[in-house]
C-alpha positions as CSV (number, residue, x, y, z in Angstrom):
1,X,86.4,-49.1,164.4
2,X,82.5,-50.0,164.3
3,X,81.9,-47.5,167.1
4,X,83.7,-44.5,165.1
5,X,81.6,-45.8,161.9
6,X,78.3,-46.1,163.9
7,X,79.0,-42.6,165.4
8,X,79.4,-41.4,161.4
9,X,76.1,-43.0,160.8
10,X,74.4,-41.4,163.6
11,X,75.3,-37.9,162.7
12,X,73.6,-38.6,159.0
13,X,70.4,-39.9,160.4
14,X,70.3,-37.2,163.6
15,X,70.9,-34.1,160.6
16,X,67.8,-35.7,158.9
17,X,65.6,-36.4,161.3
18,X,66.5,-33.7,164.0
19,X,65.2,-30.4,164.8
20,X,66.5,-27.5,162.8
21,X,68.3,-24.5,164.4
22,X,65.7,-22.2,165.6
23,X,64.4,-25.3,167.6
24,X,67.8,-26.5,169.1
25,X,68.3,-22.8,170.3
26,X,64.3,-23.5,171.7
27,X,65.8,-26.5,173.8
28,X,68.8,-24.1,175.1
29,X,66.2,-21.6,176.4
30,X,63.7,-24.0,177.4
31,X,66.6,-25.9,179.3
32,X,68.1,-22.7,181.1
33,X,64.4,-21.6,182.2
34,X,63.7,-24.9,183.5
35,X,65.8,-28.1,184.4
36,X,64.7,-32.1,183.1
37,X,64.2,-30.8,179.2
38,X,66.2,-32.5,177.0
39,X,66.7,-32.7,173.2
40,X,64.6,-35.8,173.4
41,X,61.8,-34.0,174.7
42,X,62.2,-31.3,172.1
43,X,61.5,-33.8,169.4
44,X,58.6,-35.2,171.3
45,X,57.1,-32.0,171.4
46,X,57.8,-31.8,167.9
47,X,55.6,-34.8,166.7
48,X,53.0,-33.8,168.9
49,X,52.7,-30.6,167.8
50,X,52.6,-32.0,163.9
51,X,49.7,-34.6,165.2
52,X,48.0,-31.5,166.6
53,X,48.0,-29.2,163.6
54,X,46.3,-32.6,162.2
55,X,43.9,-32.6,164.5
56,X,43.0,-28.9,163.8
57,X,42.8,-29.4,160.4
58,X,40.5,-32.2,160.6
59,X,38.6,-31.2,163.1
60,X,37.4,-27.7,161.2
61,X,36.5,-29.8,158.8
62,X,34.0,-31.9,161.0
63,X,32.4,-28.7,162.3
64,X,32.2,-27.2,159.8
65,X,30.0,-30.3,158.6
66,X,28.4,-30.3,162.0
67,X,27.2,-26.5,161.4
68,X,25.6,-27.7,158.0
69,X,24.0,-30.2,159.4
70,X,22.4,-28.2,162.8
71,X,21.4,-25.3,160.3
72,X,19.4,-27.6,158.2
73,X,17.3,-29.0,161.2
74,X,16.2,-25.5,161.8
75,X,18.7,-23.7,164.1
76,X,19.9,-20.4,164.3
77,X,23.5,-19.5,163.4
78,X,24.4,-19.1,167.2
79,X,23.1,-22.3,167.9
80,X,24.1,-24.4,165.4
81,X,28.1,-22.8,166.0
82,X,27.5,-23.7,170.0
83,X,25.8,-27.6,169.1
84,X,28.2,-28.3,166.4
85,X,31.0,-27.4,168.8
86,X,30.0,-29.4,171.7
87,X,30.1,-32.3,169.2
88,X,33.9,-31.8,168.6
89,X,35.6,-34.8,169.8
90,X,39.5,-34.1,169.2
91,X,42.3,-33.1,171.8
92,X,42.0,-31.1,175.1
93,X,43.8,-28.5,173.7
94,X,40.8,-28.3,170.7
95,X,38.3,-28.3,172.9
96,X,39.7,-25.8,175.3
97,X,40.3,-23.5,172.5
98,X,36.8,-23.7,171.0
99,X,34.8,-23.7,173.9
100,X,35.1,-19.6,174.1
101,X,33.7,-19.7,171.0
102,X,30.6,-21.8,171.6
103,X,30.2,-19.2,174.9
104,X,30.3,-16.2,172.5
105,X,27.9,-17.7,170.2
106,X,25.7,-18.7,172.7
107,X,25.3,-15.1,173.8
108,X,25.4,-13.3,170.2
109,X,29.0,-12.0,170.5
110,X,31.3,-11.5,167.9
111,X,31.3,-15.0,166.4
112,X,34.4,-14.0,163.7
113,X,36.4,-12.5,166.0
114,X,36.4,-15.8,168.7
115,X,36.9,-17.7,165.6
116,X,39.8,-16.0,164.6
117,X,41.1,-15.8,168.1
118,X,41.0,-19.5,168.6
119,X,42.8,-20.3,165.4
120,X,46.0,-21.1,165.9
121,X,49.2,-19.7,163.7
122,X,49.6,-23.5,162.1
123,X,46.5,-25.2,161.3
124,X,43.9,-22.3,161.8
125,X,43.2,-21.8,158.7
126,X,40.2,-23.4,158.4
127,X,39.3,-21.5,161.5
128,X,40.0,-18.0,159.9
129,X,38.0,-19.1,156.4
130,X,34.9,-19.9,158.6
131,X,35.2,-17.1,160.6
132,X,35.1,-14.9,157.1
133,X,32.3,-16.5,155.8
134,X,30.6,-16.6,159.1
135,X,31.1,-12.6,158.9
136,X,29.9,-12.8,155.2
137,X,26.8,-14.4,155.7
138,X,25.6,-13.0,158.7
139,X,26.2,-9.6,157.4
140,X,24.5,-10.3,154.5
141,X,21.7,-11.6,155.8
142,X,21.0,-15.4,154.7
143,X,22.8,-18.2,152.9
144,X,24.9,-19.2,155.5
145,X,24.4,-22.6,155.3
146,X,26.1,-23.1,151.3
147,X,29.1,-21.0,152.3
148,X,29.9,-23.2,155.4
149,X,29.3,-26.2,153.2
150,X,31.7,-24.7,150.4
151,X,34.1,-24.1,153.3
152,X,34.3,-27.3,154.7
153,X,34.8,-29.3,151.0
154,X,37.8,-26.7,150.6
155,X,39.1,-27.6,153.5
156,X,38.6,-31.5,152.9
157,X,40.1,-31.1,149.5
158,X,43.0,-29.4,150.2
159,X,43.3,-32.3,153.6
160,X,43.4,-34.6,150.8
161,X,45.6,-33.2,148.5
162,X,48.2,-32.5,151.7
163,X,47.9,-36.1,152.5
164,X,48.7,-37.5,148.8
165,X,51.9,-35.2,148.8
166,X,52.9,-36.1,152.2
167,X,52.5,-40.1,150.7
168,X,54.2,-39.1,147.2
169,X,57.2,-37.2,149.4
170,X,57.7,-40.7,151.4
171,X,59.9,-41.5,148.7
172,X,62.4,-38.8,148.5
173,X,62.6,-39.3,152.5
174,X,63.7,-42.5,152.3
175,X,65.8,-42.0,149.4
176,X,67.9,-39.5,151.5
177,X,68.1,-41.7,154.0
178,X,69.5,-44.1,152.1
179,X,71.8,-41.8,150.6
180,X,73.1,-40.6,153.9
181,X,73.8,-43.9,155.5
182,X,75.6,-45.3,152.1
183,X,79.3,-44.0,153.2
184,X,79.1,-46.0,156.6
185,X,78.7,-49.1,154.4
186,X,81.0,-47.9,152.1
187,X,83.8,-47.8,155.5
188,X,82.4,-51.2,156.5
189,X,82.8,-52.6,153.1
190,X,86.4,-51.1,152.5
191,X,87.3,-52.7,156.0
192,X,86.0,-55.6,155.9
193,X,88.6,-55.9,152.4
194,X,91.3,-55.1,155.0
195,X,91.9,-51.4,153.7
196,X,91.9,-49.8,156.9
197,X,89.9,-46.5,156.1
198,X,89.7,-45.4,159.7
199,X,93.5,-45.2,160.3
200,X,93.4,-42.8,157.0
201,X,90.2,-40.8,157.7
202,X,91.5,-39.8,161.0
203,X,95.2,-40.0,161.3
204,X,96.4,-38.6,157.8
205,X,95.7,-34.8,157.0
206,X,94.5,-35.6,153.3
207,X,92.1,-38.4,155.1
208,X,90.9,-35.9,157.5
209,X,90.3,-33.1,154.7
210,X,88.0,-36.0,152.8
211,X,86.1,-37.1,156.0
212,X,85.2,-33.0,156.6
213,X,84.2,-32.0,153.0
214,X,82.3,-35.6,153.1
215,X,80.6,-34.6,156.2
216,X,79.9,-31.2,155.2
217,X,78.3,-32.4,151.9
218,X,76.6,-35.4,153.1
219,X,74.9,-32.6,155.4
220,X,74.4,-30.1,152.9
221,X,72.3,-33.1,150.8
222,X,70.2,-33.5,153.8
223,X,69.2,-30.4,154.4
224,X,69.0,-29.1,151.1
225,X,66.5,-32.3,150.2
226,X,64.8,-31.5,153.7
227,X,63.9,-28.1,152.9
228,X,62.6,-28.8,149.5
229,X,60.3,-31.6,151.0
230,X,59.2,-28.6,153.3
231,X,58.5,-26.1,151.0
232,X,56.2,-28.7,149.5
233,X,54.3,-29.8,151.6
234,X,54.0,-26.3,152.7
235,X,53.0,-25.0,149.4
236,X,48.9,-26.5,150.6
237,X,47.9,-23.4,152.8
């Protein structure tokens, strides 16, 4: 009886906290092309690829300080995008993904365009502003400096702002958590009074009609507060 009610439990928290469809079908295919990848691993990769849009973030916002900083001691916009970059400290993948772009400054290539290359979909953002008003400025001919500096106090507001909602949304999270585990204790409680809910639930056609439209609505909740959490904290672009 405490297995089926931890089992009921279980599916709650896995609907909340799992991945969504797209990225379960991602597991099937990543699964059939290559053998040891588990669902487990999918939502490993899934919190490292949240850390690393972080990291993106962030880090655009430290070169573009870096940039600021290299033009006022004197040095050309090539130079200062090249120093400013070796200065990056962040992930391998961040550095791997700049260091095309300190090459093409280095030479006087197309700084906006290895910019915009090297910005990834999620997170490159920052990335694709600079490269804008790194195509502004230089085609312009001066003030380069102020528009990276505007830039990167953007991109350091908006960080902020996207880190008070993610702390504001905490509370909603847990509150559906809550929420979703509360019939499990409700099953515990009820047996523990000696009703015997789990003979009802899954032996009796009316029990098995409440446990369905129970499940289907405690899932419906979760994904429904899920999505809105998501669409706020993806409102900060």
């Amino acid at each position: 009886m405490t297995l089926l009610v931890g089992l009921c439990a279980g599916l709650a928290v896995w609907v909340w906290s799992g991945p969504s469809v797209p990225e379960v079908r991602l597991a099937q295919l990543t699964r059939e092309a290559g053998p040891g990848f588990s669902l487990p691993d999918l939502l490993k990769a899934r919190r490292s690829r949240k850390g690393l849009v972080r990291a993106w973030r962030g880090g655009t916002v430290e070169l573009c300080q870096a940039i600021v900083a290299e033009l006022a001691a004197g040095r050309t916009p090539g130079e200062a995008l090249s120093r400013a970059i070796g200065s990056i400290e962040g992930p391998p993948e961040i550095v791997a993904a700049l260091r095309p772009v300190a090459r093409v400054a280095r030479d006087g290539g197309d700084v906006p365009a290895a910019l915009t290359d090297a910005a990834p979909p999620v997170g490159g953002e920052g990335l694709r502003r600079l490269a804008s008003c790194w195509e502004v400025g230089v085609s312009v001919g001066g003030g380069l400096a102020p528009l990276v500096e505007r830039v990167g106090g953007a991109l350091r507001d908006m960080e902020n702002h996207r880190q008070e909602i993610s702390a504001q949304l905490a509370g909603p999270r847990a509150t559906a958590r809550l929420l979703a585990g509360l019939p499990a204790l409700g099953l515990l409680m009820a047996a523990g009074l000696g009703m015997r809910p789990l003979p009802f639930l899954f032996t009796t056609l009316p029990g098995i009609g409440c446990l369905v439209v129970g499940l289907l609505l405690n899932v419906a909740g979760l994904r429904w507060t899920d999505r809105m959490v998501r669409k706020a904290e993806d409102s900060v672009r």
